[in-house]
C-alpha positions as a Markdown table, in Angstrom:
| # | Residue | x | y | z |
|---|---|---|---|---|
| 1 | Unk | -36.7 | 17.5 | 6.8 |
| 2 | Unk | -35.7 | 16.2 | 3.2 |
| 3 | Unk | -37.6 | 19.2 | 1.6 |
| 4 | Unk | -35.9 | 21.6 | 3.8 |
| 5 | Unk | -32.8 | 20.4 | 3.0 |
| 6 | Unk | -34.1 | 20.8 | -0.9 |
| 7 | Unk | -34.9 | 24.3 | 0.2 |
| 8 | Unk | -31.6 | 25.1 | 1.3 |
| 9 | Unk | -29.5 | 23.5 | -1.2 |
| 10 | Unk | -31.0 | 25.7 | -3.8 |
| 11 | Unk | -31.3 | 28.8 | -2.8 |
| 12 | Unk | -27.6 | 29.5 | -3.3 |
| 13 | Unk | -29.0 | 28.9 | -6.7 |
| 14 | Unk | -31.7 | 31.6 | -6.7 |
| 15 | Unk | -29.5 | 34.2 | -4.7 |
| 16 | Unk | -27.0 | 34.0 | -8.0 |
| 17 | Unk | -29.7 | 33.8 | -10.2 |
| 18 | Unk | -29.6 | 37.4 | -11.2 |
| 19 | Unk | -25.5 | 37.3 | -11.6 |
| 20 | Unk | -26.0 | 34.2 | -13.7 |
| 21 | Unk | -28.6 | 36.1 | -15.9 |
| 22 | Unk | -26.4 | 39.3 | -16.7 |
| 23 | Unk | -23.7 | 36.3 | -17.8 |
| 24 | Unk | -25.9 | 34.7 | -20.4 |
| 25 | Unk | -27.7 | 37.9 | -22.2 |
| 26 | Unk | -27.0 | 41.0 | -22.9 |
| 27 | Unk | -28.4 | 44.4 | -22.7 |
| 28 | Unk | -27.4 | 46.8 | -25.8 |
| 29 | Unk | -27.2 | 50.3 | -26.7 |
| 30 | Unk | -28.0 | 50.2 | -30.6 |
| 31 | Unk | -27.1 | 53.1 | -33.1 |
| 32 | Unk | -28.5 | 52.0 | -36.5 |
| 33 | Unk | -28.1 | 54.3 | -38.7 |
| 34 | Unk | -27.7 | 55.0 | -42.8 |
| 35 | Unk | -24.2 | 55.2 | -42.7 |
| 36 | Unk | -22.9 | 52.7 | -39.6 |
| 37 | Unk | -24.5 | 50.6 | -37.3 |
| 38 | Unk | -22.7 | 51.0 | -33.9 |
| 39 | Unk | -23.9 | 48.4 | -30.6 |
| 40 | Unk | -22.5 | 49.0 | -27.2 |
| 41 | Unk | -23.1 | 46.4 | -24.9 |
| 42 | Unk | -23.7 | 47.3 | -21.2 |
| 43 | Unk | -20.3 | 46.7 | -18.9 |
| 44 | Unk | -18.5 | 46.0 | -22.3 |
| 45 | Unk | -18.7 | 49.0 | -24.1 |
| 46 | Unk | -18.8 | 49.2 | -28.1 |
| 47 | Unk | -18.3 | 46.0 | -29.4 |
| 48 | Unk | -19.5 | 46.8 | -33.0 |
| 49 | Unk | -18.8 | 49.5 | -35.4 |
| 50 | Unk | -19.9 | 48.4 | -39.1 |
| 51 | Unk | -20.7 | 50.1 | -42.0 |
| 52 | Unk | -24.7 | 49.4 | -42.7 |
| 53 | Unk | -24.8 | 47.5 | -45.8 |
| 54 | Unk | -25.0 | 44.1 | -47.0 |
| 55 | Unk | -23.3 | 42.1 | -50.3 |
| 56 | Unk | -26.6 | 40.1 | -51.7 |
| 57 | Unk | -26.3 | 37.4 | -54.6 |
| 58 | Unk | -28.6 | 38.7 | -57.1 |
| 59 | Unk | -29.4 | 35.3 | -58.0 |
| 60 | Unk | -30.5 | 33.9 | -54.4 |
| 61 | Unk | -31.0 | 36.8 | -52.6 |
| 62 | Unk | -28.8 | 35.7 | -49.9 |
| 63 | Unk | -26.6 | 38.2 | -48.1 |
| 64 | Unk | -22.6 | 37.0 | -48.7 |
| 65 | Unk | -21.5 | 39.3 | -46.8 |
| 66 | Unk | -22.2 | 42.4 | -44.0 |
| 67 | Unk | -20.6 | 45.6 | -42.6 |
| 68 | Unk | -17.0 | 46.3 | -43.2 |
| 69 | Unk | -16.4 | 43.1 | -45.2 |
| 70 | Unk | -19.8 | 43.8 | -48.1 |
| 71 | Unk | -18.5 | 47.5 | -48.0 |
| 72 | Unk | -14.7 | 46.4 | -48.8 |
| 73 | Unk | -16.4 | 44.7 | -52.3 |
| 74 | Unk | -17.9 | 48.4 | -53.0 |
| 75 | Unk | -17.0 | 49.3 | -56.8 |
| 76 | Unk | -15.4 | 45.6 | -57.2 |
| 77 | Unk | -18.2 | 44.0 | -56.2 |
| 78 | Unk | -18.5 | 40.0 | -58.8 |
| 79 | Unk | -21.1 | 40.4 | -61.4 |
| 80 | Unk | -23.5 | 38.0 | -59.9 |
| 81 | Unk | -23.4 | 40.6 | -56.3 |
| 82 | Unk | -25.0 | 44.1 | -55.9 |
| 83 | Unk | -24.8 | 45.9 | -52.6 |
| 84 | Unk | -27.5 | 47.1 | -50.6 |
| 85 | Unk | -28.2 | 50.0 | -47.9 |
| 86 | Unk | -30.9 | 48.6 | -45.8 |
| 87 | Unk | -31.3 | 52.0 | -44.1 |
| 88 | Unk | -32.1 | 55.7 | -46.0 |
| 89 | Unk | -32.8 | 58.5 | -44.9 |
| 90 | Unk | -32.2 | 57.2 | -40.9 |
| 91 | Unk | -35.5 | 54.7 | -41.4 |
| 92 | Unk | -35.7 | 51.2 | -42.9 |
| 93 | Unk | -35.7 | 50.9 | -47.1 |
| 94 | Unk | -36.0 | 47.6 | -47.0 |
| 95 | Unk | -37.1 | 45.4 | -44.0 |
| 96 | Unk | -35.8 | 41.9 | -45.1 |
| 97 | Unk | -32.5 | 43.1 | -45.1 |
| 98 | Unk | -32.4 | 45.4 | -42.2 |
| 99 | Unk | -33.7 | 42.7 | -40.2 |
| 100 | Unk | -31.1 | 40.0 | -41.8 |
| 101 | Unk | -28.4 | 42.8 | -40.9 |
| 102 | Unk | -29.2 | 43.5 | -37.5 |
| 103 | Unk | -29.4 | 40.2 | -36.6 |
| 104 | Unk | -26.0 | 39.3 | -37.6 |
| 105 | Unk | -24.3 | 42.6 | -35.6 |
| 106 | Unk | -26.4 | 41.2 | -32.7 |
| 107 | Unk | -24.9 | 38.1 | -32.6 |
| 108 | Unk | -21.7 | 39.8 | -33.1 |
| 109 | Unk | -22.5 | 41.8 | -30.3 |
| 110 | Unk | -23.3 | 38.7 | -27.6 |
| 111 | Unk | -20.8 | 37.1 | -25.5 |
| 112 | Unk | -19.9 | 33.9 | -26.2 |
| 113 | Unk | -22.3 | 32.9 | -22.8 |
| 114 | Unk | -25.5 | 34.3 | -24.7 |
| 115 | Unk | -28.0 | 33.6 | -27.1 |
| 116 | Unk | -30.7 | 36.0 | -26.2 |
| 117 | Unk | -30.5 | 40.0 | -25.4 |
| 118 | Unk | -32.2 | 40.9 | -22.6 |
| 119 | Unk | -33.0 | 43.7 | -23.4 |
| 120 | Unk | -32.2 | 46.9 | -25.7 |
| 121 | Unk | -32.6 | 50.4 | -26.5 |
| 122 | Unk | -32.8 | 51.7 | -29.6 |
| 123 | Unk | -32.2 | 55.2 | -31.1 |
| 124 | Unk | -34.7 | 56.9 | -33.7 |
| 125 | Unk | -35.5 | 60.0 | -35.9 |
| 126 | Unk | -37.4 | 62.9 | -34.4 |
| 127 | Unk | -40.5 | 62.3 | -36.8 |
| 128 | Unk | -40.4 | 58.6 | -37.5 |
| 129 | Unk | -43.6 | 57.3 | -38.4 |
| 130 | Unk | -45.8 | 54.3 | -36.9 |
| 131 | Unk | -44.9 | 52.0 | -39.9 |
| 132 | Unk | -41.1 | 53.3 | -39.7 |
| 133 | Unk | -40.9 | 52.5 | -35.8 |
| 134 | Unk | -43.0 | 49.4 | -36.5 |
| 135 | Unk | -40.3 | 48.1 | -39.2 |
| 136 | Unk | -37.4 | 48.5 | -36.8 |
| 137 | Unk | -38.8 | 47.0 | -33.5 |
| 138 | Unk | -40.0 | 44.1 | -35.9 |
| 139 | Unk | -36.3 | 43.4 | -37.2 |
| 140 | Unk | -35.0 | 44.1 | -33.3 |
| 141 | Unk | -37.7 | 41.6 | -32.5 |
| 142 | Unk | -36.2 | 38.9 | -35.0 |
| 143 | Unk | -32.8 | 39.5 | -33.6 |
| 144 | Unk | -34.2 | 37.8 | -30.1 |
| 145 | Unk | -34.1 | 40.9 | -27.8 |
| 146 | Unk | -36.8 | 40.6 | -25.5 |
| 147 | Unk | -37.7 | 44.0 | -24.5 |
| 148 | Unk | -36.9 | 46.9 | -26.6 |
| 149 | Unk | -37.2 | 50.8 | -26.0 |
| 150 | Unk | -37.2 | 53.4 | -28.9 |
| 151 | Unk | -35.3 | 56.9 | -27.8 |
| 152 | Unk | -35.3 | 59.8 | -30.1 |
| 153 | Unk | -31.6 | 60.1 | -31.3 |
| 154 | Unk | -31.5 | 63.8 | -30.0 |
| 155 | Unk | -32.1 | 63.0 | -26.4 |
| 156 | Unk | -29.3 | 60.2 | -27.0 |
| 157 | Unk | -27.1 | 62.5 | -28.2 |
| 158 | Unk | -27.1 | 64.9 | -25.9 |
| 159 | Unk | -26.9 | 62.2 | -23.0 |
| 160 | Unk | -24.1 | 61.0 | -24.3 |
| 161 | Unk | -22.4 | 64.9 | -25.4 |
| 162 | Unk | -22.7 | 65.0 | -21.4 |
| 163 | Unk | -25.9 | 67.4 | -21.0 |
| 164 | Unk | -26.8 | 67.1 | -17.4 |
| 165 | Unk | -30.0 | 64.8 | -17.4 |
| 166 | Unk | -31.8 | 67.2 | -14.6 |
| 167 | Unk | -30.6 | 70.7 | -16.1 |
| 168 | Unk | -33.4 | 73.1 | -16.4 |
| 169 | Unk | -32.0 | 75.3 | -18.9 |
| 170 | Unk | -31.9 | 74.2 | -22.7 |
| 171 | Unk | -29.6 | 72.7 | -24.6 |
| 172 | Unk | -29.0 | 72.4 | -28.1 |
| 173 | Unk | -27.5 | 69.4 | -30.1 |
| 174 | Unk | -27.2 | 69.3 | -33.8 |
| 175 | Unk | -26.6 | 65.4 | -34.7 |
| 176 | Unk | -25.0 | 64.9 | -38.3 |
| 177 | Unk | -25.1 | 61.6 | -39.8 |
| 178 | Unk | -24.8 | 60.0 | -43.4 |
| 179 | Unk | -27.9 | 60.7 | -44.5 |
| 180 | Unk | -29.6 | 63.0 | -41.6 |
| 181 | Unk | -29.2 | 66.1 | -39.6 |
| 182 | Unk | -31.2 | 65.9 | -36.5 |
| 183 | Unk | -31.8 | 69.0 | -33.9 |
| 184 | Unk | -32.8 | 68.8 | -31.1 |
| 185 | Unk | -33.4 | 70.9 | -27.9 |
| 186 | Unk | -33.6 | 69.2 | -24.1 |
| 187 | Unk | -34.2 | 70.3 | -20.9 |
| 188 | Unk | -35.0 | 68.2 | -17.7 |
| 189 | Unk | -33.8 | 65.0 | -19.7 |
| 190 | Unk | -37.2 | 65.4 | -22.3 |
| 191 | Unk | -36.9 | 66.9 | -25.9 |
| 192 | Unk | -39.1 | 70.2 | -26.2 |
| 193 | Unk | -38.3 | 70.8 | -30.1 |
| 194 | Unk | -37.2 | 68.2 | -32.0 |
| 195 | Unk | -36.6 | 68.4 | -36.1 |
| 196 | Unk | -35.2 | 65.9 | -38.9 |
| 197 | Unk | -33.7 | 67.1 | -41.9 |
| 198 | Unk | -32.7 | 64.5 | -44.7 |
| 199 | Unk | -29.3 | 66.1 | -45.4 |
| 200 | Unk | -26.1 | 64.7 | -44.2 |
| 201 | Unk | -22.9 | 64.1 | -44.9 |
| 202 | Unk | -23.1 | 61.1 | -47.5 |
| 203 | Unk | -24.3 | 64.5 | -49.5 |
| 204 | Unk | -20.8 | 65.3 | -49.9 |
| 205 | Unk | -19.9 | 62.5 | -51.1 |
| 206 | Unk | -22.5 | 62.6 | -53.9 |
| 207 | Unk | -22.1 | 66.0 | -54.9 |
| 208 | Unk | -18.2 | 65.2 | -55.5 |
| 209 | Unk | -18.6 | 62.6 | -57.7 |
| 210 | Unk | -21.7 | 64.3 | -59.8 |
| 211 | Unk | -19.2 | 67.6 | -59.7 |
| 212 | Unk | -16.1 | 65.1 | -61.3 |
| 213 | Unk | -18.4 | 63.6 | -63.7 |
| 214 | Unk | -20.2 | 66.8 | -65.0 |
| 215 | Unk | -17.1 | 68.9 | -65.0 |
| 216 | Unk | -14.3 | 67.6 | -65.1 |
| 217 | Unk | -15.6 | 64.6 | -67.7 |
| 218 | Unk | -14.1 | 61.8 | -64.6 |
| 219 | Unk | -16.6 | 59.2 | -63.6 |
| 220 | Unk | -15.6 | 57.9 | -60.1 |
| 221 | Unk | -17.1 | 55.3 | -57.1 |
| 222 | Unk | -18.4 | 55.7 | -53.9 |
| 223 | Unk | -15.2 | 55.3 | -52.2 |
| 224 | Unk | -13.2 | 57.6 | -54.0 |
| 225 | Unk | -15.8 | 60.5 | -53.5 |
| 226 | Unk | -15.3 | 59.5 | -49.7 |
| 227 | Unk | -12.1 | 59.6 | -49.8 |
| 228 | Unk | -11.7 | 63.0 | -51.2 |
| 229 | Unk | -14.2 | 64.5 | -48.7 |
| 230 | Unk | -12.4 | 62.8 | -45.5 |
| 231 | Unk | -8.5 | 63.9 | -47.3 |
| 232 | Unk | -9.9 | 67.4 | -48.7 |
| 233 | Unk | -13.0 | 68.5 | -47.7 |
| 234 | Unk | -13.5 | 71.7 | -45.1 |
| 235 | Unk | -16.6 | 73.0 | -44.1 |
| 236 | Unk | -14.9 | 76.4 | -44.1 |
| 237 | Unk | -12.2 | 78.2 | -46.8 |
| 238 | Unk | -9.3 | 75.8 | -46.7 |
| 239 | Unk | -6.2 | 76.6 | -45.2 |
| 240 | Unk | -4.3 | 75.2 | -48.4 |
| 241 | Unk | -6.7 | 75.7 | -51.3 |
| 242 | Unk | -4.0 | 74.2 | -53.7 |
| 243 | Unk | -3.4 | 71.4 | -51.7 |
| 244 | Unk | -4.3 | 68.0 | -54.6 |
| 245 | Unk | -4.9 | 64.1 | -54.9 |
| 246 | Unk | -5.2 | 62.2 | -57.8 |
| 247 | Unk | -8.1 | 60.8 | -58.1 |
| 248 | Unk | -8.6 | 57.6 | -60.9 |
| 249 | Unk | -11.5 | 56.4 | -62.7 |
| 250 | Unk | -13.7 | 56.3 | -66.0 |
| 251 | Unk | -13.1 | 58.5 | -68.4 |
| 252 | Unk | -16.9 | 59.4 | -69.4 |
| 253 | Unk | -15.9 | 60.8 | -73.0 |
| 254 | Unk | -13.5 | 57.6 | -73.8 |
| 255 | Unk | -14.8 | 55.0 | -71.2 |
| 256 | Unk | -11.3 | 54.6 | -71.1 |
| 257 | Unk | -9.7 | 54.3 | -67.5 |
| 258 | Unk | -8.4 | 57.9 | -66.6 |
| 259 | Unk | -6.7 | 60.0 | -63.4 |
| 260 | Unk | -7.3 | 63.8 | -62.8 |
| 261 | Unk | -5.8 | 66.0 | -59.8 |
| 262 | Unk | -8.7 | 67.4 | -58.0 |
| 263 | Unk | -8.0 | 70.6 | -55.0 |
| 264 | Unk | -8.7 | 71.5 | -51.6 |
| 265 | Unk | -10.7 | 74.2 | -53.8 |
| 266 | Unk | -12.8 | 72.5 | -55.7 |
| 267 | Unk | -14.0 | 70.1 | -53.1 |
| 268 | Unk | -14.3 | 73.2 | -50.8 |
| 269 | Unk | -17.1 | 74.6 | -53.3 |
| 270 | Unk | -19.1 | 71.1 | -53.5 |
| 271 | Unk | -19.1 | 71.2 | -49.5 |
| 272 | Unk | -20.7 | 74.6 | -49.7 |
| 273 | Unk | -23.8 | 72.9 | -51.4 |
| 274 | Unk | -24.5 | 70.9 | -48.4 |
| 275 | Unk | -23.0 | 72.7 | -45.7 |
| 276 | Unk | -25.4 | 75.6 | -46.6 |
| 277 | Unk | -28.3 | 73.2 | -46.4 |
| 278 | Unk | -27.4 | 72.0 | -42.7 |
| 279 | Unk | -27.0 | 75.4 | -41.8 |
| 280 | Unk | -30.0 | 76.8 | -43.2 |
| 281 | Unk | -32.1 | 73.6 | -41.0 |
| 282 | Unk | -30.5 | 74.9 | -38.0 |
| 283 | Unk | -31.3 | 78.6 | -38.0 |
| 284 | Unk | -35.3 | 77.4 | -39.4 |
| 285 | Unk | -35.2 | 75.2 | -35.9 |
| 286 | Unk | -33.8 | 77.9 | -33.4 |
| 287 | Unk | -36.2 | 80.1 | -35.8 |
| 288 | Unk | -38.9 | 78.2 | -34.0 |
| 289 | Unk | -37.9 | 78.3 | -30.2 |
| 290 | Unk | -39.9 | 79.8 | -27.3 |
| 291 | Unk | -38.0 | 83.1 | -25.8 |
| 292 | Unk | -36.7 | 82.0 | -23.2 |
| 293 | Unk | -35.8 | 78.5 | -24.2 |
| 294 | Unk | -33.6 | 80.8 | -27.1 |
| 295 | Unk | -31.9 | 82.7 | -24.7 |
| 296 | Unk | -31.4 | 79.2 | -22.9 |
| 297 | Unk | -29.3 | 78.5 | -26.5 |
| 298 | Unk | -27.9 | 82.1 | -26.6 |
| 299 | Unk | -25.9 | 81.3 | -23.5 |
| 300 | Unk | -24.6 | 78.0 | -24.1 |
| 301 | Unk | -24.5 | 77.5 | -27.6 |
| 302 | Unk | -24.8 | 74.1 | -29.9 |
| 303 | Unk | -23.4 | 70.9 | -29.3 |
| 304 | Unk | -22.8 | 69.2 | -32.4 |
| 305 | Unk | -22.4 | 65.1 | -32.7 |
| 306 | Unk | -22.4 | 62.9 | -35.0 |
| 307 | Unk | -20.1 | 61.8 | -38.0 |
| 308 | Unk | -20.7 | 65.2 | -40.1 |
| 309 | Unk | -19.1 | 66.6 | -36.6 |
| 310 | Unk | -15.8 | 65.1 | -38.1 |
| 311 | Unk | -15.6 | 67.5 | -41.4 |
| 312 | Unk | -12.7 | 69.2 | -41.2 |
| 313 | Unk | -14.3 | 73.5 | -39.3 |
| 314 | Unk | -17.9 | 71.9 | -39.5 |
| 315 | Unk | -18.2 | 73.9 | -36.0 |
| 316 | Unk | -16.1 | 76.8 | -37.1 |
| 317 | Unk | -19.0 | 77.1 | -40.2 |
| 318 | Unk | -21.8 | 76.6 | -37.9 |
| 319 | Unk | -20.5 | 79.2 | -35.5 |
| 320 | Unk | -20.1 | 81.8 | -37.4 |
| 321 | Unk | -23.5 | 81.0 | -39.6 |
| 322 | Unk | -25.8 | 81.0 | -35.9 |
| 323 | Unk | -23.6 | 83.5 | -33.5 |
| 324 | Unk | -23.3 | 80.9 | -31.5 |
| 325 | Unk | -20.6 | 79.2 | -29.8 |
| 326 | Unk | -20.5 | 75.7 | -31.4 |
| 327 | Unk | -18.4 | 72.7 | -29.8 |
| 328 | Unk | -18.2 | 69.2 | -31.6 |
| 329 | Unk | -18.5 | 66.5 | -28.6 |
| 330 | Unk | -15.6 | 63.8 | -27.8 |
| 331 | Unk | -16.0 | 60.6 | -30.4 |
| 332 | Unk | -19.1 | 62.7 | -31.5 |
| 333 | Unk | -19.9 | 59.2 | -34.2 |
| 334 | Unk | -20.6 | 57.7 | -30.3 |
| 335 | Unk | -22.8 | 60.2 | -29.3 |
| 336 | Unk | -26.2 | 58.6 | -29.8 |
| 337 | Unk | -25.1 | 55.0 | -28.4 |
| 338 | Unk | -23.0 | 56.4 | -25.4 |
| 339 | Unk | -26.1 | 58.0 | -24.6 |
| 340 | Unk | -28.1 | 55.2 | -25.1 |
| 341 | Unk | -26.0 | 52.9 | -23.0 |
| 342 | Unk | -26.5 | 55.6 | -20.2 |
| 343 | Unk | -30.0 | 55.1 | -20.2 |
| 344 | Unk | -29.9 | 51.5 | -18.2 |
| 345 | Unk | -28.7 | 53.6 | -15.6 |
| 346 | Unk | -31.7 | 55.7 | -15.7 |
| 347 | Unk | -34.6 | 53.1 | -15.7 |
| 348 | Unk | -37.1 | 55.3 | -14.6 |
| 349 | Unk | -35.8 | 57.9 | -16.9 |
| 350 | Unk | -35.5 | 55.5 | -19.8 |
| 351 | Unk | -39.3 | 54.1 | -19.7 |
| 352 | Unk | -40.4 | 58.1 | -19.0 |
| 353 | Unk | -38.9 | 59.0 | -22.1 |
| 354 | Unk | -39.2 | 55.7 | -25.0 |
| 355 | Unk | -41.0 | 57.0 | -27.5 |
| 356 | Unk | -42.8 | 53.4 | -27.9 |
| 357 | Unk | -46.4 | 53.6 | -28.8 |
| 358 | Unk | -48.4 | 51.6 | -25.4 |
| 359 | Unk | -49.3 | 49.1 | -27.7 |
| 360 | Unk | -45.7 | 48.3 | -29.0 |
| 361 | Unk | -44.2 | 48.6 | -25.6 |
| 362 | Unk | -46.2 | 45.8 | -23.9 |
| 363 | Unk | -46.0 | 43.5 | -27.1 |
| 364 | Unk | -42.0 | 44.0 | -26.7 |
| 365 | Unk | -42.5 | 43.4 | -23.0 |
| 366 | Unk | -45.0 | 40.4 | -23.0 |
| 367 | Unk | -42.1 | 38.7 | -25.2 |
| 368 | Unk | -39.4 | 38.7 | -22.4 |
């Protein structure tokens, strides 16, 4: 009798066992890429949004500061403090920071109830080598997530630009971030042509401030180049070429502090430089396509995410580069981790298509 009665009183216990489990952890949609790092955690949405880079005491090595706060310090950053980009080129440049930066955002991320992730998935370049992959399911690792997936950022993308998931004809979505331009085709929720270009749009922002420099004798940061691509920059001719901002730095023939008045115009041509690139990526990809997948694309066009979506006529210029209708996405920066959040949705859908080498997937799995 006594032991039934144990029995009894805790099963309640193990009935809300699985409630009580979704309380404490967390399962996340991660977007890590050169430009943000954006989590959205499942039934809460996006919860972080963070520039990805990291103040570091050059006489330590410790990190003073992440995200939005290290990225605030850009240009007036203390002498004994450099800033560092964990992530190039959509991969990890340096592990030991990547892995310190993720796990802060993580713990950003959690509830106050939690102290482990469940579970995540991860998005990552079309291409992405062993050691690449490796290096990022190592720093999710040391960010205590138990079991992590690896998507290919196209497949995200178009999940979360709202490509049916069982749709037999092709789509095409042409993902722009800071430092990439990712293509990729999908059809019955699987990529069938995938391609990574390193071009994107933190381009711009270097070709503005090398065009200042070299021209116009005006040596200017990071965030002023940004600045004049977000307030000036068009992807096609601007509608007010005249239209100016002063811009203010170091004069490079008196290292004297200077201001010039730069145009719609001029930053217009710079854009060219790299707009031409991303376009010319595109037309090699749909170059490569099967007949019938092309006349898939022919009919409905590209789909274009990412935060190179938000230049001002990016799809204007892409249109009328391809022939084809081109429609930027709702929130297209979101892209990638709304469709990555979709995925726990999709369980089988998600384990049929994480790109996670067997070996890697039942390390992650074997950790839970």
């Amino acid at each position: 009798m006594m032991a039934k009665r144990s029995y009894r009183r805790r099963t309640p216990s193990f009935w809300h066992f699985g409630r009580l489990r979704d309380l404490i952890s967390d399962s996340m949609a991660i977007d890590m890429g050169s430009a943000s790092t954006i989590i959205a955690v499942k039934g809460r949405g996006i919860v972080v949004d963070e520039p990805s880079v990291v103040a570091v005491n050059k006489l330590t090595g410790e990190v003073v500061a992440y995200g939005s706060e290290a990225h605030e310090m850009q240009g007036r950053e203390a002498r004994e403090v450099t800033l560092v980009a964990p992530m190039m080129g959509g991969v990890v440049a340096d592990f030991v920071y990547t892995e310190k930066m993720l796990d802060h955002f993580v713990r950003q991320a959690r509830s106050g109830f939690s102290h482990f992730s469940r579970r995540a998935v991860m998005g990552v370049l079309a291409g992405v080598t062993h050691v690449e992959q490796r290096a990022l399911l190592t720093a999710a690792e040391h960010a205590h997530i138990g079991r992590i997936y690896m998507v290919e950022e196209g497949l995200a993308a178009a999940i979360g630009a709202g490509v049916e998931i069982e749709e037999a004809r092709a789509s095409c979505v042409v993902d722009i971030g800071g430092d990439t331009t990712n293509i990729a085709i999908v059809a019955l929720g699987q990529i069938i042509y995938a391609r990574a270009e390193r071009i994107g749009s933190n381009n711009i922002d270097a070709a503005i401030a090398e065009r200042l420099r070299r021209f116009r004798g005006l040596i200017i940061g990071a965030p002023s180049a940004a600045r004049l691509k977000n307030e000036l920059g068009s992807a096609i001719e601007p509608d007010d070429p005249a239209r100016a901002l002063t811009v203010k730095g170091r004069d490079i023939h008196t290292s004297a502090p200077g201001a010039i008045e730069v145009t719609a115009d001029e930053i217009y041509v710079v854009t060219q430089n790299v707009t031409r690139k991303i376009a010319d990526a595109v037309r090699n990809a749909l170059g490569d396509l099967q007949p019938e997948v092309a006349a898939d694309i022919y009919d409905r066009g590209i789909i274009l995410t990412g935060g190179g979506a938000l230049l001002e006529g990016m799809d204007a210029y892409l249109q009328r580069e391809t022939n084809l209708t081109t429609t930027s996405t709702e929130e297209p920066r979101y892209a990638i981790v709304k469709g990555l959040a979709q995925l726990f949705d999709i369980p089988l859908l998600l384990r049929r298509v994480a790109r996670n080498e067997p070996s890697l997937l039942l390390d992650a799995e074997a950790s839970v």
